[in-house]
C-alpha positions in Angstrom: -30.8 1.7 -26.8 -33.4 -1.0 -27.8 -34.3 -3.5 -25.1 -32.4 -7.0 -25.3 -31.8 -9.4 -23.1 -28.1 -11.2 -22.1 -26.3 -13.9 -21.5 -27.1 -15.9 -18.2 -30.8 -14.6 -18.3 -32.6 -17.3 -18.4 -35.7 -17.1 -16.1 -38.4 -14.4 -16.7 -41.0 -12.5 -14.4 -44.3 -13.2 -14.4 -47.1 -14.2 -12.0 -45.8 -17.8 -12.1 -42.5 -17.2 -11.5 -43.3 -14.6 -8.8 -45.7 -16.9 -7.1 -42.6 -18.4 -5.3 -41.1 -15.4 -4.4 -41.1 -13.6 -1.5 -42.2 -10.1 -0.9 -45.1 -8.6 -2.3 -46.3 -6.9 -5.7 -48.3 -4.3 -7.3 -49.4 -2.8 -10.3 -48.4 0.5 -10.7 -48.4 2.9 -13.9 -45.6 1.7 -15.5 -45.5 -2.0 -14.1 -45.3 -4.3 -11.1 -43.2 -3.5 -8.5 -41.4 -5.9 -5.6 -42.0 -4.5 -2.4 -42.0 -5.1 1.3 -44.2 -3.1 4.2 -43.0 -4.7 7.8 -42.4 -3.5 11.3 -44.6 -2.6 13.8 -48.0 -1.1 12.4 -48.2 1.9 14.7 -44.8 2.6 13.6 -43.6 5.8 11.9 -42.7 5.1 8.3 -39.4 4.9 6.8 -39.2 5.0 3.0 -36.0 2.8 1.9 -34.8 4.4 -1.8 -32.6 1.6 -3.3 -29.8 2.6 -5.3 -28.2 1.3 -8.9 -28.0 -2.2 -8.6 -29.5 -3.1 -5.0 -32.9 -5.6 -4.6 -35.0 -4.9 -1.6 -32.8 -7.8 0.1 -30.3 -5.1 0.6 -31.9 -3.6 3.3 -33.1 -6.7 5.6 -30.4 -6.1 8.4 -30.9 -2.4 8.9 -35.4 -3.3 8.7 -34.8 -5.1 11.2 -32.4 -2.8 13.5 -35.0 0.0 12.4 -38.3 -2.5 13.5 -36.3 -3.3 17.0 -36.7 0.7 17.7 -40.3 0.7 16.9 -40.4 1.9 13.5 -42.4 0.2 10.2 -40.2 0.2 6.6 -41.1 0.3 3.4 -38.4 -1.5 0.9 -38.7 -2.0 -2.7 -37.0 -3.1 -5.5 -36.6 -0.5 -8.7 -37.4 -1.6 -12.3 -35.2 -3.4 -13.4 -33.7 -4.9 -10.1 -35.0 -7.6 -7.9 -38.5 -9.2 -8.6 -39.5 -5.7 -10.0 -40.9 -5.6 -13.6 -38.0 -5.3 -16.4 -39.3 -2.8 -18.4 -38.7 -2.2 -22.2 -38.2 2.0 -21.3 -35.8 4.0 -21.1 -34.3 3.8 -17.2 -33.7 7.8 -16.7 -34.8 9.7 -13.2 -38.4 10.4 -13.7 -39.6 6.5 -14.5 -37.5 6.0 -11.1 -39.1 9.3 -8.9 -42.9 7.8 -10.4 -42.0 4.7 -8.7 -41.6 5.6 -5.3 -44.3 8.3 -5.7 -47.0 5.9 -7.3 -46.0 2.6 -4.8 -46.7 5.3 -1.7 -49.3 6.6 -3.3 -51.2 3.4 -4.3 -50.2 1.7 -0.9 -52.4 4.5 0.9 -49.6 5.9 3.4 -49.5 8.1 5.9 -48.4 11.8 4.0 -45.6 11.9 6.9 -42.7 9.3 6.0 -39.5 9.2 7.0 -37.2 9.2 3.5 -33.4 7.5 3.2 -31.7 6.9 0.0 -28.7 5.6 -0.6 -26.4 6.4 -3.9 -28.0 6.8 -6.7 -31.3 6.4 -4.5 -30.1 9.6 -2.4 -30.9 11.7 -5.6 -34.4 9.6 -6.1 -35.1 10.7 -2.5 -33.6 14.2 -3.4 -35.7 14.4 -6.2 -39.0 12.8 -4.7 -38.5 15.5 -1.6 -38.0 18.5 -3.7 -41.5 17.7 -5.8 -43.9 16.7 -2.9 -41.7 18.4 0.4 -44.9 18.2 2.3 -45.3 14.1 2.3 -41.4 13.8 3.8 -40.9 14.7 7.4 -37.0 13.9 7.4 -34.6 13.1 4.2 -31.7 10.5 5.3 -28.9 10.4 2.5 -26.1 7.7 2.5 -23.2 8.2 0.2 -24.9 10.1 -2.6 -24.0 10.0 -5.8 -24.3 13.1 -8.1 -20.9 15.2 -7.2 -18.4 15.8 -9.6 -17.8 14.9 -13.4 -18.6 12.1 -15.0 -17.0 9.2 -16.1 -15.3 10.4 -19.4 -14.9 6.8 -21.0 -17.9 5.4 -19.7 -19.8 8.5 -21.4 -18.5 7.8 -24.5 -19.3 4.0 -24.3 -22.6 5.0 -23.1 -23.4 7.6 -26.0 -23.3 5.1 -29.1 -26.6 2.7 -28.6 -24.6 -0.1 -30.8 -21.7 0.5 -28.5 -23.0 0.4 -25.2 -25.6 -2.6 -26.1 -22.2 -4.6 -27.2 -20.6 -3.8 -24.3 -23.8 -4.9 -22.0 -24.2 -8.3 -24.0 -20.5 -9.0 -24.0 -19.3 -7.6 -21.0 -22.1 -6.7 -18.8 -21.9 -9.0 -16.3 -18.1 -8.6 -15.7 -18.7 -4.6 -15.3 -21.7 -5.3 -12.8 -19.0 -8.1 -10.5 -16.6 -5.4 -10.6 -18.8 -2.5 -9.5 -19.9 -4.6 -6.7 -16.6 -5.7 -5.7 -15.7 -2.0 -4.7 -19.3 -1.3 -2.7 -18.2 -2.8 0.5 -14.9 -2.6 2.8 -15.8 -5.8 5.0 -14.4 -8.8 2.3 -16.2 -10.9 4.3 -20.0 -9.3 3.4 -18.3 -9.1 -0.3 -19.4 -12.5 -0.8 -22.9 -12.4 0.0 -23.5 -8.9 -1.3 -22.6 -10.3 -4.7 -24.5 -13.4 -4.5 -27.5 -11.4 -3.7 -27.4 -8.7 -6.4 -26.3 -11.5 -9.4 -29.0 -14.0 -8.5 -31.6 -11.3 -9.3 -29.7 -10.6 -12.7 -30.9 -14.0 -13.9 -33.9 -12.5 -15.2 -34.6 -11.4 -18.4 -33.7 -7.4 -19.5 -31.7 -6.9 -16.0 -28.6 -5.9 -18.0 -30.5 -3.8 -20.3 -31.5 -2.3 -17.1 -28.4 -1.8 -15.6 -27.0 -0.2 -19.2 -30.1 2.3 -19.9 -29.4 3.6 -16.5 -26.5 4.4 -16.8 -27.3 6.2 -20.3 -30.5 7.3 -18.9 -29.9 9.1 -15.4 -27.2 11.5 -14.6 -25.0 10.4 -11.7 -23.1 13.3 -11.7 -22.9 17.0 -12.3 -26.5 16.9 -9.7 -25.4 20.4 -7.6 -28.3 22.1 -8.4 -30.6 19.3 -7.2 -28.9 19.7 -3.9 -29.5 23.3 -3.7 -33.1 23.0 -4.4 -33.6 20.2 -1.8 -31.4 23.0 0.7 -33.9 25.6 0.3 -36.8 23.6 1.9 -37.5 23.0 5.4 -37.1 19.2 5.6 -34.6 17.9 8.3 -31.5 16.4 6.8 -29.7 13.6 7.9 -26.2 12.9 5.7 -24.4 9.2 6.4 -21.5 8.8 4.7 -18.3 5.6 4.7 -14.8 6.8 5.4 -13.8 4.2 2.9 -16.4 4.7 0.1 -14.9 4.1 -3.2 -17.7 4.3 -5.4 -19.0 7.7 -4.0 -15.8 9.1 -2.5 -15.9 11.0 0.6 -13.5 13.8 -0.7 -17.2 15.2 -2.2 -18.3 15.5 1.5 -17.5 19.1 1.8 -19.2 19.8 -0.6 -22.4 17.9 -0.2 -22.4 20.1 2.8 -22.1 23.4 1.3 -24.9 22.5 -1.1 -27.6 20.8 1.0 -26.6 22.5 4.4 -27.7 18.8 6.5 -28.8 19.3 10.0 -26.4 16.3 11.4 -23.7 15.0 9.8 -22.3 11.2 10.8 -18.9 9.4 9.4 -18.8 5.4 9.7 -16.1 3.4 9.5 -17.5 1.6 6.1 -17.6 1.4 2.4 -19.7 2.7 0.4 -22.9 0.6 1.7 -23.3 1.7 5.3 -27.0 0.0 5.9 -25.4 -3.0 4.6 -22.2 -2.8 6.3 -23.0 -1.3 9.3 -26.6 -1.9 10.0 -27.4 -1.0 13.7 -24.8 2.1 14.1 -26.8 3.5 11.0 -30.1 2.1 12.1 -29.0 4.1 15.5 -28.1 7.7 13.9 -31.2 7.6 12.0 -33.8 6.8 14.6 -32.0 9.5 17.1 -32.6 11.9 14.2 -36.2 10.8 13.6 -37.0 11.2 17.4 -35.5 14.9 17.1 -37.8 15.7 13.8 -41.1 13.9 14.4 -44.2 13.9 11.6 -44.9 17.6 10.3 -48.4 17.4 12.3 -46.6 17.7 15.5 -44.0 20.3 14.4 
């Protein structure tokens, strides 16, 4: 799919435009990434791993639970979402794994960091952990994707490059609305959620984004990547949302059977649990984080 640019994207990145924003940027291999570093300095480091659609925003309740217990984050925004660089590249897993692996890398961080990802960012964390196991002392996943088959009509959609960049001109921005609109089971943080996400796809070559990741990463069918991530000795921490409908919680058994996590917590949420329920999650994972402290000490 060639890069293009939709309907209702009318402002562009650059140094200008990102001037006024907040948050802070670098220049990494395969362009400039949004990020945030904040909490207490002496802090142990937790690594937030965005999902498919979510800015850095997403996170700011559950920072701030985690910086109340006395731990720093590290948010960012993936290409193509947020105030991170729109890139004219295909959107598959390894542009997403060089990401997180360059911004730690380039921001100088301590080789013991705390990882949570949530959807699609639980396999980017799964992924990241299984190529550099001794820079993670924990792995947190929330509602992962990558169980069970794939969409059949969206992977037909998806397979025609005239097809699916109709479908992200035309209808894009209906199909991103009504992903979001299942994410949460609080109406009320519906609202906001939404607001959030579609602000950020103002800017040019976020649907093309959106579209080659879907084309470009596998979301499903991902068993073996659990297995590998099972077989190494990095504390595992699975969240999932009774109500999750994007990332159902009937995969739960076997998420279990595959990565064998060392806790396991339910929450009475959607499919967004740091979102939704910010200080119960904040809570599990710091309790788990105080059980598994930095490999040096281990």
């Amino acid at each position: 799919m060639k890069y293009f640019t939709a309907a209702g994207e009318e402002r562009r990145l650059d140094p200008g435009t990102r001037a006024a924003l907040r948050g802070s940027f670098i220049e990494l291999s395969d362009g400039v990434t949004h990020y945030e570093l904040r909490g207490p300095e002496d802090g142990a480091l937790v690594v937030l791993v965005p999902g498919l659609t979510i800015p850095l925003f997403y996170w700011d309740r559950f920072a701030e639970q985690l910086h109340a217990r006395g731990l720093r984050t590290l948010a960012f925004s993936a290409y193509g979402r947020g105030y991170s660089d729109r890139l004219a590249a295909d959107y598959n897993e390894a542009l997403f794994r060089r990401q997180l692996y360059d911004l730690v890398t380039a921001l100088d961080l301590p080789p013991d960091q705390h990882i949570v990802g949530t959807s699609m960012g639980a396999l980017i964390a799964l992924g990241h952990v299984a190529e550099h196991p001794d820079s993670s002392s924990t792995l947190t996943v929330v509602g992962p994707a990558g169980i069970g088959a794939s969409n059949a009509r969206q992977q037909r959609l998806l397979r025609s490059d005239r097809r699916a960049t109709f479908a992200a001109r035309r209808f894009g921005r209906r199909m991103l609305l009504g992903h979001l609109g299942h994410n949460v089971a609080d109406p009320a943080l519906a609202a906001p959620l939404t607001a959030m996400i579609a602000d950020a796809y103002r800017f040019e070559g976020s649907m093309y984004g959106f579209f080659s990741t879907l084309q470009n990463f596998p979301l499903s069918g991902r068993e073996a990547l659990f297995r590998r991530v099972a077989e190494l000795d990095v504390p595992t921490l699975l969240l999932w949302g009774s109500a999750d409908r994007v990332t159902p919680i009937t995969g739960l058994g076997t998420v279990r059977n595959l990565l064998h996590p060392d806790e396991v917590h339910i929450l009475d949420c959607g499919h967004m649990a740091p979102y939704e329920r910010p200080a119960e999650v904040a809570a599990h994972v710091t309790t788990f984080l105080s059980a598994h402290p930095d490999r040096s000490t281990r």
